[in-house]
ZAKE-78680 format. One record per residue (C-alpha): residue in one letter; x, y, z. Coordinates in pm, 1 decimal, padded with zeros to 6 digits, m for minus. Each point is the difference from the previous one (the first is absolute). Example, Ala and Ser with C-alpha at 12.3 -4.5 7.8 and 13.67 -1.06 7.14 Angstrom:
BEGIN
R resn       xx       yy       zz
R    A  01230.0 m00450.0  00780.0
R    S  00137.0  00344.0 m00066.0
//
This chain:
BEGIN
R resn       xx       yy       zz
R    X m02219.7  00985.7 m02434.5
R    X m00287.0  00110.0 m00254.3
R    X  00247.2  00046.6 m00267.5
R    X m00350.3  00123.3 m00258.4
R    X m00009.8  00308.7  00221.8
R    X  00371.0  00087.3 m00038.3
R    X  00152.9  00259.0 m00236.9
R    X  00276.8 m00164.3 m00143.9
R    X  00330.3  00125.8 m00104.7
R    X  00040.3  00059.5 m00449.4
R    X  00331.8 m00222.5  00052.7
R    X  00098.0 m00322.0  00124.5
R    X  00057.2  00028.2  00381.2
R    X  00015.8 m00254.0  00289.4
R    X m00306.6  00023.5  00258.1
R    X m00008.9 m00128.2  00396.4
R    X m00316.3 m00098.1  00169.6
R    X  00071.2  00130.5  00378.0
R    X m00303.3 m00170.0  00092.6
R    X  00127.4 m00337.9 m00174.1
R    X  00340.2  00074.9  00151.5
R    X m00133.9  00029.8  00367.4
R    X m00223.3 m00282.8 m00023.2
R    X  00327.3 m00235.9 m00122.7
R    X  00217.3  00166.3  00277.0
R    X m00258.4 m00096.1  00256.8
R    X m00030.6 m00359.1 m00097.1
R    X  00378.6 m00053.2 m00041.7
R    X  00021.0  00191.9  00352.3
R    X m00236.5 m00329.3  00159.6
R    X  00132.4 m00211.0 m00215.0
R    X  00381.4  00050.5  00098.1
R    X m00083.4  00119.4  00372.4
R    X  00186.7 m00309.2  00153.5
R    X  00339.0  00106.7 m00160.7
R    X  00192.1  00341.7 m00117.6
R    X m00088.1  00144.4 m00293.2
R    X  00297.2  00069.9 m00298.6
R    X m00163.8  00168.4 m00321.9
R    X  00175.3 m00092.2 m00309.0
R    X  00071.5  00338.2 m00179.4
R    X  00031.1 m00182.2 m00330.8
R    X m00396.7 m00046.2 m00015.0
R    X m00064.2  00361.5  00138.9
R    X  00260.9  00212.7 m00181.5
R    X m00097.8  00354.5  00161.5
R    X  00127.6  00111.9  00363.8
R    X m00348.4  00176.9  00031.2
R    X m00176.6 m00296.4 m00037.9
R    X  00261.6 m00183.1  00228.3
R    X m00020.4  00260.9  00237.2
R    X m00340.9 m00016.4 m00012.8
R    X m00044.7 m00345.6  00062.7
R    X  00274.8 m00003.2  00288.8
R    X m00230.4  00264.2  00173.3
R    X m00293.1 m00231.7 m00020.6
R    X  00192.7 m00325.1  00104.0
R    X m00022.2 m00045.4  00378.9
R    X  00285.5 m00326.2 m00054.2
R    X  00221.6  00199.6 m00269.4
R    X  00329.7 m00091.6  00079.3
R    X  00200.1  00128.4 m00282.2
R    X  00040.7 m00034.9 m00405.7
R    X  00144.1 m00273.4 m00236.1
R    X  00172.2  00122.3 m00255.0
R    X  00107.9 m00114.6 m00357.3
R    X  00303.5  00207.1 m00089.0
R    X  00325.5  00145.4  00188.0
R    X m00050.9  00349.4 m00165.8
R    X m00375.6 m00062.3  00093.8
R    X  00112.5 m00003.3  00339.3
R    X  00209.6  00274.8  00042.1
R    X m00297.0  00174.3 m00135.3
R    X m00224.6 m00120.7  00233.5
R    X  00268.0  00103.1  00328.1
R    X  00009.3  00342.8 m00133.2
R    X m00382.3  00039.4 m00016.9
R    X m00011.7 m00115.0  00340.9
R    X m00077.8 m00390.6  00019.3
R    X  00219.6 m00254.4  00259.6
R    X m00046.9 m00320.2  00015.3
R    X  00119.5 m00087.8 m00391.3
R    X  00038.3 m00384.4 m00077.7
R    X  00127.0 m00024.4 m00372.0
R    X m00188.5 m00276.4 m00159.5
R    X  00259.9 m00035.7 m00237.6
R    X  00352.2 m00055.6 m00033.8
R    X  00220.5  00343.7 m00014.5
R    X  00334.7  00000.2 m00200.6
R    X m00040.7  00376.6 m00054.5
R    X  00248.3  00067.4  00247.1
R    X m00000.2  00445.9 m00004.5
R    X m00382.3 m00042.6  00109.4
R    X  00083.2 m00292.2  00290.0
R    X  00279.9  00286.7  00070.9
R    X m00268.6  00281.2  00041.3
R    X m00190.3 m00160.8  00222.0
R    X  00269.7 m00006.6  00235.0
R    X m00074.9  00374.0  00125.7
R    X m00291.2 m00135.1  00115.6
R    X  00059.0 m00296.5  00182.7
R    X  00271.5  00195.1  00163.4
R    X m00298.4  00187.0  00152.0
R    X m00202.9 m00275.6  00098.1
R    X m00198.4 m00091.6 m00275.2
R    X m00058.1 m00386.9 m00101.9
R    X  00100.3 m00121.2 m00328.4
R    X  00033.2 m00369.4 m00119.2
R    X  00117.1 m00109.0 m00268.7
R    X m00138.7 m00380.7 m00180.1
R    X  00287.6 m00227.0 m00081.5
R    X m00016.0 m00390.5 m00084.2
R    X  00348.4 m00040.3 m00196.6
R    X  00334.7  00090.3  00116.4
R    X  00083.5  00211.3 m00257.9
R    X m00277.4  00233.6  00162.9
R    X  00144.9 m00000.4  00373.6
R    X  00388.1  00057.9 m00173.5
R    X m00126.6  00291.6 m00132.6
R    X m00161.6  00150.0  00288.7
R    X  00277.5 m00091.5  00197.8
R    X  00238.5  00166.0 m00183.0
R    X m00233.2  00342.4 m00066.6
R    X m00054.4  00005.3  00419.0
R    X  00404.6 m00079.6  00076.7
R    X  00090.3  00289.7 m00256.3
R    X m00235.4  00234.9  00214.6
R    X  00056.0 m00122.9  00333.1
R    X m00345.9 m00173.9  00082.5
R    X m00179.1 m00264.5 m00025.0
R    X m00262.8 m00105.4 m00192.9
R    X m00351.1 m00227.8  00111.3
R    X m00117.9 m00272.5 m00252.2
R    X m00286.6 m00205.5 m00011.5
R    X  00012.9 m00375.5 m00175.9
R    X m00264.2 m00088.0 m00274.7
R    X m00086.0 m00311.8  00027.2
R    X m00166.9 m00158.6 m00270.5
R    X m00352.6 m00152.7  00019.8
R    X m00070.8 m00081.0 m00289.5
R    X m00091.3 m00414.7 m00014.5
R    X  00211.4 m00195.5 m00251.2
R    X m00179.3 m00334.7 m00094.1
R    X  00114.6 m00262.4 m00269.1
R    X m00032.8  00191.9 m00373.6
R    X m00175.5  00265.9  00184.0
R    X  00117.1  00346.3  00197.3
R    X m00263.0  00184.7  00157.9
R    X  00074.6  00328.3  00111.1
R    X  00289.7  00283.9 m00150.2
R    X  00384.8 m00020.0 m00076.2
R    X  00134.9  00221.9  00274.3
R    X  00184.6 m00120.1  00313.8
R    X  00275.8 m00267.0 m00072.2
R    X m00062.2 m00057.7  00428.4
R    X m00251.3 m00321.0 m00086.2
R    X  00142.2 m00179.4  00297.3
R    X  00105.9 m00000.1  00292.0
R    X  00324.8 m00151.8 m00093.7
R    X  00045.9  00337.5 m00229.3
R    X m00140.9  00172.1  00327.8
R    X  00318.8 m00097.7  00163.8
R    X  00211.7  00069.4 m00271.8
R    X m00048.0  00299.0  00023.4
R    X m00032.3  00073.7  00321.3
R    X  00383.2 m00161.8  00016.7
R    X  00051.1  00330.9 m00228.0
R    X m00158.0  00240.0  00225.9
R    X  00235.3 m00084.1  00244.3
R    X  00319.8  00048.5 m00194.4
R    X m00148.4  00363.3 m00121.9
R    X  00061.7  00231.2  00338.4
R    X m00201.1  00285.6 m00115.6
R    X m00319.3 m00174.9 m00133.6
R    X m00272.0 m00080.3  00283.6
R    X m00274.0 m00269.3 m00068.3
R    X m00318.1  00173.8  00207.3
R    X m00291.2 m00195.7 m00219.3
R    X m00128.5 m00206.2 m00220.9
R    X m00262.6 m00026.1 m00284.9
R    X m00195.3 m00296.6 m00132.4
R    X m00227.8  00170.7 m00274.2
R    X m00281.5 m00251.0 m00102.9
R    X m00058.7  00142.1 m00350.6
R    X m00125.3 m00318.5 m00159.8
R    X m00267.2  00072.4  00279.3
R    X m00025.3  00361.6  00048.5
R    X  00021.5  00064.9 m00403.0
R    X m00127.0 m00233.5 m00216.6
R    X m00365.0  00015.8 m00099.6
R    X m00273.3 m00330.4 m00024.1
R    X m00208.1  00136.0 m00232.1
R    X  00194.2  00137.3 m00323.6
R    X m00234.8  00066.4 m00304.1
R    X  00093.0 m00279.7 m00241.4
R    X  00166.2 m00172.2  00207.9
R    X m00266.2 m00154.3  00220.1
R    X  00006.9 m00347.9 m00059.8
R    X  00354.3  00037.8  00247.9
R    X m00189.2  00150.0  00288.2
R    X m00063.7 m00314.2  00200.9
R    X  00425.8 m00122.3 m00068.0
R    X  00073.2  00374.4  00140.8
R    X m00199.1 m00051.2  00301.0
R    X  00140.5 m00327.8  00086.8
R    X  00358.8  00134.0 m00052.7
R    X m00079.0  00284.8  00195.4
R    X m00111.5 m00216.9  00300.9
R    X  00260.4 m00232.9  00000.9
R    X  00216.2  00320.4 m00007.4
R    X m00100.1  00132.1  00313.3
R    X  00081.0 m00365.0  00192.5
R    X  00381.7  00066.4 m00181.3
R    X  00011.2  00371.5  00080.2
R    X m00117.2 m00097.2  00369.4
R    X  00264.8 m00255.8  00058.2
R    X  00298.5  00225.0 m00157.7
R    X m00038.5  00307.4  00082.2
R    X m00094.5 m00109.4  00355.9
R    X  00285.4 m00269.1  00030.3
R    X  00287.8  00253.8 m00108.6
R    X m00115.0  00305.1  00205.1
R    X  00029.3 m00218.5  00251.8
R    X  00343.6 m00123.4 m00076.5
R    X  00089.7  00317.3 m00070.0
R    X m00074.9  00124.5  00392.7
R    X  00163.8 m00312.3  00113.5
R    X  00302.8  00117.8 m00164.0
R    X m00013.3  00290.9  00209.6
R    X m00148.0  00249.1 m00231.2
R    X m00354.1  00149.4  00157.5
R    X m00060.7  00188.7 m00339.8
R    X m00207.3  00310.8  00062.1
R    X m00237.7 m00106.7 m00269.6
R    X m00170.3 m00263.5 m00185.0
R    X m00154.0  00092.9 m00330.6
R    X m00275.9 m00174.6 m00262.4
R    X m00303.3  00046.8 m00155.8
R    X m00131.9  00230.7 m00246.3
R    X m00381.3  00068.8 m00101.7
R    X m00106.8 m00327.0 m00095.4
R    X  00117.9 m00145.3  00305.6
R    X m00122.8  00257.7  00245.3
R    X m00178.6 m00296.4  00223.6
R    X  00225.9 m00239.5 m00016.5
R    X  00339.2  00174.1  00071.3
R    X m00122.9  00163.6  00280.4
R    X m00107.7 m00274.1  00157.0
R    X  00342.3 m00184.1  00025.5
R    X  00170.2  00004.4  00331.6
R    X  00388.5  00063.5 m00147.8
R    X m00164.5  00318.0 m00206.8
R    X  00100.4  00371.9  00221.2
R    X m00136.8  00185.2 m00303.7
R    X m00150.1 m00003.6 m00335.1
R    X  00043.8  00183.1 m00286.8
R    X m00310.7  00130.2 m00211.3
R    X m00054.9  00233.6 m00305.4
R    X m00184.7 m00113.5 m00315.3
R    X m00321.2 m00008.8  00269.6
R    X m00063.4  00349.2 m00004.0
R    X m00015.8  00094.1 m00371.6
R    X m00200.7 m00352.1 m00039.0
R    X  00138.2 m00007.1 m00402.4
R    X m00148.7 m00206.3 m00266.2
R    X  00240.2 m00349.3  00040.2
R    X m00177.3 m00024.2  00357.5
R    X m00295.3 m00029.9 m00089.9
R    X  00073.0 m00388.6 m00098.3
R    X  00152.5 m00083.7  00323.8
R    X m00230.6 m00145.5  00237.7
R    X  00136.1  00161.2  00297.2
R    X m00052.8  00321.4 m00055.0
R    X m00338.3 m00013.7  00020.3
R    X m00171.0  00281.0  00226.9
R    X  00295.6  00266.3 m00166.0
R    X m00171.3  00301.6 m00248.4
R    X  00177.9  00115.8 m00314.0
R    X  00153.8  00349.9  00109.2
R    X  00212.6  00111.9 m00262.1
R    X  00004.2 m00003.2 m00387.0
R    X  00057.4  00246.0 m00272.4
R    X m00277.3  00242.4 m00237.8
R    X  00051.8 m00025.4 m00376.8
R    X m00236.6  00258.9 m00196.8
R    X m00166.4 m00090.0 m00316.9
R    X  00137.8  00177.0 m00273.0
R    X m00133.6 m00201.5 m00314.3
R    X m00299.8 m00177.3 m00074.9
R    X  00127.1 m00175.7 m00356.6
R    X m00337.6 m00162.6 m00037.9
R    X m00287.3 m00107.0  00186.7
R    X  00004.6 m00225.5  00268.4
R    X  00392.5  00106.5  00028.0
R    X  00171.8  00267.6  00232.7
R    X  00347.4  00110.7  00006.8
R    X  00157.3  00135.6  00318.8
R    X  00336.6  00148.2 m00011.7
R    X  00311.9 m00149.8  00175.3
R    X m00076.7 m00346.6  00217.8
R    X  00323.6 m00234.3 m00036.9
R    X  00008.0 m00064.5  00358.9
R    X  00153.1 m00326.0 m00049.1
R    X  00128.5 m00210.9  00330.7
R    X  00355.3 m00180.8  00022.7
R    X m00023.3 m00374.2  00002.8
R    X m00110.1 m00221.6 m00176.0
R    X m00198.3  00124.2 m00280.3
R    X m00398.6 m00091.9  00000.8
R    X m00275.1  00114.8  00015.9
R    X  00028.2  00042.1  00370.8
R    X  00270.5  00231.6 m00031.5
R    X m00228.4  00258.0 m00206.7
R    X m00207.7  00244.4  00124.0
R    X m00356.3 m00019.1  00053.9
R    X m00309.8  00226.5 m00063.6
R    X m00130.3  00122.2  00301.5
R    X m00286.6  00274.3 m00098.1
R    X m00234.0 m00003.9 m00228.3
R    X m00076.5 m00367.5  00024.9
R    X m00059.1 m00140.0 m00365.7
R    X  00294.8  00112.3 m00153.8
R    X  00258.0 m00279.5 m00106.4
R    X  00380.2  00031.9 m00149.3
R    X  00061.5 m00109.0 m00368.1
R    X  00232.1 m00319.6  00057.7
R    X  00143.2  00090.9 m00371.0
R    X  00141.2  00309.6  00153.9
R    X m00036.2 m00017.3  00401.0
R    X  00101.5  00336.4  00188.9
R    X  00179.5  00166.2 m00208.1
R    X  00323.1  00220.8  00042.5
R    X m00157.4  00344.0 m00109.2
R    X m00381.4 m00132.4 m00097.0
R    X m00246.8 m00264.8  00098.8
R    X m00274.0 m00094.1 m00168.9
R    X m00314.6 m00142.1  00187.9
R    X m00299.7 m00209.6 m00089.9
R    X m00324.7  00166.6  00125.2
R    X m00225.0 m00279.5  00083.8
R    X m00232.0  00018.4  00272.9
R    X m00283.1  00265.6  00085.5
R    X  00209.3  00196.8  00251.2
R    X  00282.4  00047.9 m00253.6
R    X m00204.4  00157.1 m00303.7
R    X m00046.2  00359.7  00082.9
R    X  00405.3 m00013.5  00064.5
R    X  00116.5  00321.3 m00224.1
R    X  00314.1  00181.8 m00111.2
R    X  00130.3  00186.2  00313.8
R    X m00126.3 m00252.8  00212.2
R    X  00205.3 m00215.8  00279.1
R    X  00045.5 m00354.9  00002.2
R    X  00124.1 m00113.5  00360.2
R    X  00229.1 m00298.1 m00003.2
R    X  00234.4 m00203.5  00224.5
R    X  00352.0 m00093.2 m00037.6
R    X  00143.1 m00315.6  00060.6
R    X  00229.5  00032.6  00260.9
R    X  00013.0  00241.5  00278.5
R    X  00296.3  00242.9 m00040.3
R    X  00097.0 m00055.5 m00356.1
R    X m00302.7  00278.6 m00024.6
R    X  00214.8  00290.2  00137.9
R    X  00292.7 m00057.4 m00227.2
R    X m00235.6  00167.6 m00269.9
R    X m00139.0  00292.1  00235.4
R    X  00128.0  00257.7  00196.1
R    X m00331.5  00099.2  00197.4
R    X m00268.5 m00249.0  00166.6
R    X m00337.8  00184.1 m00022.4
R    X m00135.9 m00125.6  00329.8
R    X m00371.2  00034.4  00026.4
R    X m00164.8 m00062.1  00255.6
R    X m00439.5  00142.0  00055.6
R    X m00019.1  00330.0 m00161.2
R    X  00377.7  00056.5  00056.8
R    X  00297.0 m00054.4 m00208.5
R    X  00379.4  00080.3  00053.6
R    X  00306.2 m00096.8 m00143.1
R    X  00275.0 m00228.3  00106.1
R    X  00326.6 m00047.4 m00141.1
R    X  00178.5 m00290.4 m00109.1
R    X  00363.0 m00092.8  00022.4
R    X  00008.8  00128.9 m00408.4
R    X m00149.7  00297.0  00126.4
R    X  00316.2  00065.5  00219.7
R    X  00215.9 m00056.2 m00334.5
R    X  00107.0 m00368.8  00161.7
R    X  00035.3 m00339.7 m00183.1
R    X  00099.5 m00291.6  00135.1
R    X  00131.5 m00303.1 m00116.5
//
């Protein structure tokens, strides 16, 4: 995208490269092509862009979502195929999902505790149905004084596996049709973190023992799990930054992608995702220029959850040359920029600077509209805030 050429909105507004976008849908498209395809809706955050994906995704199989309102909202606008990444105890939502599934739509629900699977169980035996759940398994590798990966599943063995499973069968209106082993330690965590280089060869190391653990668990309880006379419809993993590698294991039905197609900032330090082109990102206009060799631009906290870092902030994009203030960083109403290369100095008030968030659908929680451009043209899409939804 030549963003010079560009008129750019007098307010802050987010901005999609359609050209970007269809390059990173291609490449995830060959990438994935041995599996299905699940898009996370948590990185996309708009059922345009979803939709638009979906219709450009030979192996789409369905979406992964994060919330149980979330996926009522996604039933009425016309998705099937839901998996709920996340536990649900909001029990009116499981309950309105109900018409649905009633009708032949597929909904599963995540559980790996079983508090979760009570509480389905008793939502689907006060409505007469029954309910499909999918376990998490955890894949995250736990070595002496060191856990690498995220605090999510309690199902870290297969002797929790059965556990639960025991559970499963005691709860008559609760189904167990899949299971999920979500590498994130692989898929999500970046090499090369500004700062923090000097631990880029220990994350590489832990990320390839990883994949021997990830290999032998996931594959060795799937397995068990089919022995015991389950045939589960699916097998989930991956994300993004394990595109290659998830896809390439034989247990794996399906993988789930979404931070891909934006391409935000936090990707850029993560080896794998190589070959991917930033696609989204937000325009702040310059509103002050408090002295020279300084511009203001209003608006720009963009901040990502996590951690904090510097690899959860946003980045500049366009002009090249301009750098954030670390005494300030991007600030809630204002940020202030350093003009210090060539390209950057003709930069003037009611100019745009183009810039990146961190993560891939925070971005939409602060827009209603995507301006999509894409060549000469440019049209809007709207985001889930755009619809008046927020979910948690």
């Amino acid at each position: 995208m030549d963003f010079a050429s560009i008129t750019a909105p007098k307010a802050p507004s987010a901005w999609l490269d359609m050209d970007a976008l269809d390059h990173n849908i291609a490449l995830v498209n060959q990438k994935s092509q041995a599996v299905n395809l699940r898009l996370a809706t948590k990185s996309i955050r708009s059922i345009d862009v979803l939709n638009y994906i979906k219709d450009n995704s030979p192996n789409f199989i369905g979406l992964m979502s994060y919330a149980a309102d979330e996926s009522v909202y996604l039933l009425e606008n016309g998705f099937d195929n839901i998996l709920c990444a996340y536990p649900a105890l909001d029990m009116i939502s499981v309950a309105n999902t109900f018409e649905y599934t009633k009708n032949g739509a597929t909904m599963i629900w995540m559980v790996d505790r079983p508090e979760h699977v009570d509480a389905l169980n008793q939502i689907a035996r006060s409505h007469g149905v029954k309910v499909d759940v999918c376990f998490d398994i955890n894949m995250s590798m736990s070595l002496p004084k060191l856990y690498f990966g995220t605090k999510r599943s309690a199902l870290m063995t297969k002797k929790a596996v059965k556990a639960l499973l025991k559970h499963i069968k005691k709860s008559a209106h609760v189904n167990l049709v899949a299971a999920m082993g979500y590498e994130a330690q692989i898929a999500g965590v970046a090499e090369y973190v500004p700062g923090k280089t000097l631990l880029t060869p220990a994350i590489k190391l832990l990320k390839k023992r990883s994949k021997k653990q990830v290999i032998q668990r996931r594959g060795s309880i799937v397995k068990w799990l089919k022995k015991q006379g389950y045939p589960l419809a699916l097998v989930n993993g991956g994300g993004s930054g394990s595109i290659d590698f998830t896809a390439s294991q034989p247990e794996i039905t399906e993988i789930t992608v979404g931070s891909a197609y934006y391409k935000p900032a936090y990707f850029d330090y993560m080896e794998s995702m190589g070959g991917f082109q930033p696609a989204a990102g937000f325009l702040l206009p310059v509103t002050r220029q408090p002295e020279k060799g300084v511009v203001t631009c209003h608006g720009g906290g963009f901040i990502a959850s996590g951690a904090t870092g510097v690899d959860k902030a946003p980045v500049v994009h366009y002009p090249p040359g301009l750098t954030i203030r670390e005494e300030e960083g991007f600030g809630e109403v204002q940020t202030p920029m350093r003009v210090e290369k060539p390209l950057a100095k003709n930069i003037n008030i009611g100019d745009a600077v183009w810039c990146r968030h961190a993560k891939a659908g925070e971005l939409c929680e602060h827009f209603n509209t995507l301006i999509c451009y894409s060549d000469d043209a440019v049209q809007l899409m709207t985001t889930y805030r755009g619809e008046g939804k927020c979910f948690h």
